[in-house]
N, C-alpha and C positions, 0 to 999 in steps of 0.2 A: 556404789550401792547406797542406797537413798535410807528414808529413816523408817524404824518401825513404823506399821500402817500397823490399823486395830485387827485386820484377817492375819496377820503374823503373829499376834498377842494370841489370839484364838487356834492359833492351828496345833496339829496335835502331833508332837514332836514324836511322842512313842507309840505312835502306830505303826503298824508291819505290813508290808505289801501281799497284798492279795495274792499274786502270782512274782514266776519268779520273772517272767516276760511281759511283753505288752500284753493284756489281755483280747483285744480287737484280729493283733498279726496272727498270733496263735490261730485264733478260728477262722481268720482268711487266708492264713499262711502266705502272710507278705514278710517282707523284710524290714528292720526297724535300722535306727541310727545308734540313737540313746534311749534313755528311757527317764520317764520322771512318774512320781507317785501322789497321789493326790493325798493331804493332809487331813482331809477331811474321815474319808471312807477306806485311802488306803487302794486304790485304783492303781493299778501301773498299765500307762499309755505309753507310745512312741513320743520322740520329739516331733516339733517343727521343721527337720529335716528330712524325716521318712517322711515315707511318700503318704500314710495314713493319718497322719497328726491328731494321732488319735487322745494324747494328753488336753489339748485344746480345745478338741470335740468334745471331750470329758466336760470340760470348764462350760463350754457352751451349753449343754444338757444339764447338768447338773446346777451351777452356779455357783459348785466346791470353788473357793476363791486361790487358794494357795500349794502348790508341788514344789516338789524337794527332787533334785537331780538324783539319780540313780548308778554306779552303789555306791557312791562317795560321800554322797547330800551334803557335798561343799557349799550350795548356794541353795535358795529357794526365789520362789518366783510368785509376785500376786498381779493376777491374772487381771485382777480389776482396776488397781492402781498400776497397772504395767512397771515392775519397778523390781529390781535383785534386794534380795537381803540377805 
């Protein structure tokens, strides 16, 4: 795991997810893998693995730079510096 970037200084540890799912699979009623939340607004997408990637899509529309694995948030992830912390 590499070193704090300043979008992990900034991210917002006590936010609460939105929903308790992906919010994307829900209304398309697909299947997820994992799930991860965006630190920003608190978004929950699928991973990189479903078929939706819909956490990524998030990052790409949005420009929220940093999510938190879901429900563990043993790791996070900056989306911009590509890099775990």
């Amino acid at each position: 795991m590499g070193n704090k970037c300043e979008h992990y200084v900034q991210a917002n540890d006590q936010i609460s997810p939105n929903t308790k799912e992906c919010e994307e699979c829900e209304k398309e009623k697909t299947p997820w893998v994992a799930l991860r939340m965006c630190l920003t607004c608190g978004h929950v997408g699928c991973c990189d693995s479903s078929v939706g990637l819909h956490a990524t899509r998030h990052f790409k529309e949005t420009g929220h730079p940093v999510m938190v694995a879901l429900p563990s948030k043993s790791w996070k992830w900056c989306y911009v510096h590509k890099d775990y912390y």
